[in-house]
BASESE-342154 format. One line per field, with one value per residue (C-alpha): residue number from 1; residue in three letters; z, y, x. Coordinates in steps of 0.2 Angstrom, whole numbers. Layout:
seq: c(NUM|...)
type: c(Ala|...)
w: c(Z|...)
v: c(Y|...)
u: c(X|...)
//
This chain:
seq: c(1|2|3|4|5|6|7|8|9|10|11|12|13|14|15|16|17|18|19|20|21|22|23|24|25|26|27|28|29|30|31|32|33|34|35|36|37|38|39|40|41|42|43|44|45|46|47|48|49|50|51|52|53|54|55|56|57|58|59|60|61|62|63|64|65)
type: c(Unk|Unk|Unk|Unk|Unk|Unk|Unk|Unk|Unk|Unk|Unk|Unk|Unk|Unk|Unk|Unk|Unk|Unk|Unk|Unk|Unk|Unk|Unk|Unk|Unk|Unk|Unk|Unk|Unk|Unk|Unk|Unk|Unk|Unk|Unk|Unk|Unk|Unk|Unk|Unk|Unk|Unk|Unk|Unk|Unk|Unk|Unk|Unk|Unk|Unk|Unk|Unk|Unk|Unk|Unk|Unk|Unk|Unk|Unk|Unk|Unk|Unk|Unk|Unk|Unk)
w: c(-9|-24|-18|-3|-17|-26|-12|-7|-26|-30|-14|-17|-7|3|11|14|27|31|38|42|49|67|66|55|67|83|69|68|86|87|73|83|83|65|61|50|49|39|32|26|20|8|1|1|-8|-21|-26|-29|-38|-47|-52|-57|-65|-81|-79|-68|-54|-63|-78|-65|-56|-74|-76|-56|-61)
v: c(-45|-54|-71|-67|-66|-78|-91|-90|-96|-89|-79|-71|-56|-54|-72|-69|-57|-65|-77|-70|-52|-58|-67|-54|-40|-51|-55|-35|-31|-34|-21|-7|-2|-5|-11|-21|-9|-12|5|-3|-20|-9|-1|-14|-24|-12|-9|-27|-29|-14|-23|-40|-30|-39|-57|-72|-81|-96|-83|-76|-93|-100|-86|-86|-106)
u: c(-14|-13|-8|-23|-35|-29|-28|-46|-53|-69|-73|-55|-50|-66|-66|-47|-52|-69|-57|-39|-46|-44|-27|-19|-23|-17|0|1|1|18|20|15|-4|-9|-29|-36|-53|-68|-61|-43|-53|-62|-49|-38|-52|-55|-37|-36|-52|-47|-31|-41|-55|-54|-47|-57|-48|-45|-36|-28|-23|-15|-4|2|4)
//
């Protein structure tokens, strides 16, 4: 989820699904029946916020570089 937030610069994690949502979820069917619900967003959004809480993107970014 990391590399997801990363990826998307400033929007981070919440434009990773803004745009990925749909294609994950078609990607996952094959999985079994797995959702990508605005429930599992949310949480997935604040466990990575909680694990960025303190550092920007870009501080973030430099120590991925």
């Amino acid at each position: 989820m990391m590399l997801n937030h990363l990826g998307r610069g400033a929007g981070g994690i919440e434009h990773f699904f803004q745009q990925f949502t749909g294609p994950m979820t078609a990607w996952w069917k094959t999985l079994g029946s797995p959702v990508l619900t605005p429930k599992v967003q949310q949480k997935l959004i604040a466990s990575v916020r909680a694990e960025v809480a303190t550092p920007s993107v870009d501080e973030l970014a430099a120590e991925r570089n």
